[in-house]
C-alpha positions as CSV (number, residue, x, y, z in Angstrom):
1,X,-6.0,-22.9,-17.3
2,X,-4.8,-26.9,-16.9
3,X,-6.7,-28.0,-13.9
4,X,-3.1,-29.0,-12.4
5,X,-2.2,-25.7,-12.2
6,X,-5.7,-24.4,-10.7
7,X,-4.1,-24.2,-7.2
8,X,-1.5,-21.5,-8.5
9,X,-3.9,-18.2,-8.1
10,X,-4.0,-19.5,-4.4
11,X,-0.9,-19.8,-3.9
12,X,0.4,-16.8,-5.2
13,X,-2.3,-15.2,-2.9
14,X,-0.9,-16.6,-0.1
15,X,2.4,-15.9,-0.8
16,X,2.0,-12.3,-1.7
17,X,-0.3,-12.2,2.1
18,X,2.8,-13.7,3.7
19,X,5.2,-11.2,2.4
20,X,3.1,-8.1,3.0
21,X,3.3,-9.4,6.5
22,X,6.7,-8.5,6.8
23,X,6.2,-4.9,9.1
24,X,9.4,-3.3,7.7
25,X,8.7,-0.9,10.0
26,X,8.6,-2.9,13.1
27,X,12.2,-5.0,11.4
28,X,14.3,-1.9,10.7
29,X,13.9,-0.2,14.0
30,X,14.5,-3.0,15.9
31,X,17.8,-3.6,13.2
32,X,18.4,0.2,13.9
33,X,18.2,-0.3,17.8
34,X,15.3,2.5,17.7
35,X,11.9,1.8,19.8
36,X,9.1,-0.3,18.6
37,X,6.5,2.0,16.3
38,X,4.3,0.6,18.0
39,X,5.0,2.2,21.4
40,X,5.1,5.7,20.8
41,X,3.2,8.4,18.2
42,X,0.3,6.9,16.7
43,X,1.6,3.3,17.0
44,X,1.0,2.8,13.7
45,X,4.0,0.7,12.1
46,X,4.3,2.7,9.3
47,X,7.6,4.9,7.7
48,X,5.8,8.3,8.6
49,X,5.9,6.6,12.7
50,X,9.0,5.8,12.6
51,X,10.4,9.3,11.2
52,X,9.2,10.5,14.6
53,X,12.1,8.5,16.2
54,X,14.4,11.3,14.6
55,X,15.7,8.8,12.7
56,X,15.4,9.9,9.2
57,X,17.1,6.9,7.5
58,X,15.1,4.1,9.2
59,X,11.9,5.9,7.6
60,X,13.5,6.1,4.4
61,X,14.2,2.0,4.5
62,X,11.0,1.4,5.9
63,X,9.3,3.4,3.2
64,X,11.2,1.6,0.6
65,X,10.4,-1.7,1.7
66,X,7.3,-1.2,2.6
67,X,6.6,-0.7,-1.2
68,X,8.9,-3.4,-2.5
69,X,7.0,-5.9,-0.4
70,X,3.7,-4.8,-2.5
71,X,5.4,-4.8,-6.0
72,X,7.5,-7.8,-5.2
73,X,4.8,-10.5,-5.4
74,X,2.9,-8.6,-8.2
75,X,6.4,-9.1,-10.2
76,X,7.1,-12.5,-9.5
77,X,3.8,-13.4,-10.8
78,X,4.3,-11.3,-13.9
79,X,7.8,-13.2,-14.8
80,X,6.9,-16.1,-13.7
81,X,3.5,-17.0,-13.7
82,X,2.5,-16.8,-17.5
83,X,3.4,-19.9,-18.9
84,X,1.3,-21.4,-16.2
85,X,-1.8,-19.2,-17.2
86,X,-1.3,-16.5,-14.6
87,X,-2.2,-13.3,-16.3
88,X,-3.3,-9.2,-15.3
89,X,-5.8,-10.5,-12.7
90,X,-3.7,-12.8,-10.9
91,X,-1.1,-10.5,-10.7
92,X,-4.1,-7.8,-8.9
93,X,-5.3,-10.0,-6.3
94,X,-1.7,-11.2,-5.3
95,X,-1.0,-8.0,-4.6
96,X,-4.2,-7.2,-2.8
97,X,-3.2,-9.8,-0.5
98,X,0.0,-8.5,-0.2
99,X,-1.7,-4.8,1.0
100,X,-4.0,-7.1,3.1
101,X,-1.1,-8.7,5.1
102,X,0.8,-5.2,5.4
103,X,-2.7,-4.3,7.3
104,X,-3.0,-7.5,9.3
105,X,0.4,-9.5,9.5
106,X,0.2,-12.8,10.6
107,X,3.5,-12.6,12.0
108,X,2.6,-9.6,14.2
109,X,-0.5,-10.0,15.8
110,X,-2.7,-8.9,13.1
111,X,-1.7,-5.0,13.6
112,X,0.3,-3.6,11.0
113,X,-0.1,0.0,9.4
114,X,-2.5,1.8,7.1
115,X,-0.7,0.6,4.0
116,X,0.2,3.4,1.3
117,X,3.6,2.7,0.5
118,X,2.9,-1.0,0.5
119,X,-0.3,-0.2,-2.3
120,X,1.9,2.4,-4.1
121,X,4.1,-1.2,-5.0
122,X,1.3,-2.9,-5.7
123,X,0.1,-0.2,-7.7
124,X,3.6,-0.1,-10.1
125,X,4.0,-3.9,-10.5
126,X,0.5,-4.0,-11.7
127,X,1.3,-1.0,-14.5
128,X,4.4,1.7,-13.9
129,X,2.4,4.2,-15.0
130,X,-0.5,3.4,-13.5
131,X,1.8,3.8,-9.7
132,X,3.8,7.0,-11.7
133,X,0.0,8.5,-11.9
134,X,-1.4,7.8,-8.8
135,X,2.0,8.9,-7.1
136,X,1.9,12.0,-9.0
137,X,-1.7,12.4,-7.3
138,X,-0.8,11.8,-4.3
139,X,2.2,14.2,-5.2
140,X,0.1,17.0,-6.2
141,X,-2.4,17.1,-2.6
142,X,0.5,16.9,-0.4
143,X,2.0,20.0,-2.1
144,X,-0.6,21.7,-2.3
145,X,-2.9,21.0,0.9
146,X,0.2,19.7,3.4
147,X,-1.7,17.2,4.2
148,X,0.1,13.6,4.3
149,X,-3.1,11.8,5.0
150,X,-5.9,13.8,2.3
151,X,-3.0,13.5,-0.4
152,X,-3.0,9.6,0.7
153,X,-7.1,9.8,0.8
154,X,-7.0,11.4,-3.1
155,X,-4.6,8.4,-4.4
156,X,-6.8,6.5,-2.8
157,X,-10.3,7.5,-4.7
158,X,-7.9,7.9,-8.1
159,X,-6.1,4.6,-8.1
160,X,-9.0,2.3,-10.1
161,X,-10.5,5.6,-11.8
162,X,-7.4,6.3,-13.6
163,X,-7.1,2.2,-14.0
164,X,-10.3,2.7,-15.8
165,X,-9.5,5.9,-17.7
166,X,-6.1,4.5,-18.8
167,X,-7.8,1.1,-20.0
168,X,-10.9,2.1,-20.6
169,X,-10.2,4.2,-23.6
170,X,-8.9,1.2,-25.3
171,X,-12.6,-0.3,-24.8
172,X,-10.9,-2.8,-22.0
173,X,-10.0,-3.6,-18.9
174,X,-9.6,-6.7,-16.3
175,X,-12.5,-7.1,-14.2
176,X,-10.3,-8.6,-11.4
177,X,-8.3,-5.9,-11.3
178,X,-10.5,-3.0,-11.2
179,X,-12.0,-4.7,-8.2
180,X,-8.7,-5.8,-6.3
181,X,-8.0,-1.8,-7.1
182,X,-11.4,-1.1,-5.4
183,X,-11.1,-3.3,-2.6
184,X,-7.7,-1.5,-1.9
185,X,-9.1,1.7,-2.3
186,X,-12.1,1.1,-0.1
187,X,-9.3,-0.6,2.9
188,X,-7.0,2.7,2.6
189,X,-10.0,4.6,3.5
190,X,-11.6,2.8,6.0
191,X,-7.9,2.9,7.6
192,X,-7.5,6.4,7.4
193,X,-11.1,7.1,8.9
194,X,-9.1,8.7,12.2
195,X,-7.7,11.0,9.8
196,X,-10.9,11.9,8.1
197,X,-12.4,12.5,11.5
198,X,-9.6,15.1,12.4
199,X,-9.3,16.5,8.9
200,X,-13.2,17.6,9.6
201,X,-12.3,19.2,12.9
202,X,-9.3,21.3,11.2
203,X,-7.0,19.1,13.7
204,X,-5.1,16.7,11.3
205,X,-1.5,17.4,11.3
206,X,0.0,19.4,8.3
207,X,3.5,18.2,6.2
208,X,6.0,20.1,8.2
209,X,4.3,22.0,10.7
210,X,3.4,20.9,14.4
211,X,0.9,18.1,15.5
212,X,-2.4,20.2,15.7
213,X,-4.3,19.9,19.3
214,X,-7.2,18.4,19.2
């Protein structure tokens, strides 16, 4: 890379952090005139939160968003950013910072949400089918197990092992990317470990059904 350019992965770090900051969820209720998520259910500023203000459509735009704001950055540094020598790995650790600023937004305090939709975008600006496969994953657990936040847990462990399994049979893949997919990976968890706590006490709420008592 020209060493007048060598600023560039930087930058595109930072801006991908800065627009993963943007707690959609937190924007479209106030928009919507709903509460803040952050006063009521698990506070978490997240689309499944803000369904539990009844109002189906804000969770729907927040959900949406939420995931654009992770494959937005990726993109931009995918159209733009190869004639300036901006390849695959760039492109990975952009959007890591994007998932990184959903989870800590700058503009919010530092308390955003636990960051699936936002690293399902990530996820399908760094390869469609790599998102389409991980989705599907996630996909598959929810229907089967009703649970929102083992399906998310799954996605989470499968996300740089199919990476490696789609690349790997070629006898390639990007270093930088199998370990901004890890780093993900490892964050999803570690903000999930309520979850994992309840899922072990047979408390964690199922898809559809009532919040268990714990």
């Amino acid at each position: 890379m020209n060493s007048m350019y060598a600023y560039l992965p930087v930058a595109a770090a930072l801006l991908g952090y800065l627009i993963g900051s943007l707690s959609f969820a937190v924007i479209v209720s106030q928009a919507m005139g709903l509460n803040d998520p952050r006063t009521y259910g698990s506070k978490n500023p997240g689309a499944t939160n803000v369904l539990r203000s009844g109002s189906k459509a804000a969770a729907v735009v927040t959900l949406l968003l939420d995931a654009a704001k992770g494959w937005l950055p990726v993109a931009l540094v995918h159209w733009f950013g190869q004639p300036y020598g901006l390849g695959e790995g760039t492109m990975a650790v952009t959007g890591l910072a994007a998932f990184v600023g959903h989870l800590y937004p700058v503009f919010f305090r530092f308390v955003g949400g636990k960051g699936v939709a936002t690293a399902l975008g990530v996820l399908l600006g760094i390869s469609p089918l790599l998102g389409l496969a991980v989705a599907g994953t996630w996909l598959a657990m929810a229907w089967f197990f009703r649970y929102s936040s083992l399906a998310s847990l799954t996605a989470a462990i499968a996300a740089p092992i199919c990476y490696v399994l789609a690349d790997g049979l070629a006898w390639y893949f990007n270093k930088s990317v199998l370990l901004s997919l890890s780093v993900m990976s490892l964050l999803l968890i570690y903000r999930h470990a309520e979850n994992i706590g309840r899922l072990a006490r047979g408390t964690e709420s199922r898809l559809g059904g009532k919040k268990a008592k714990s």
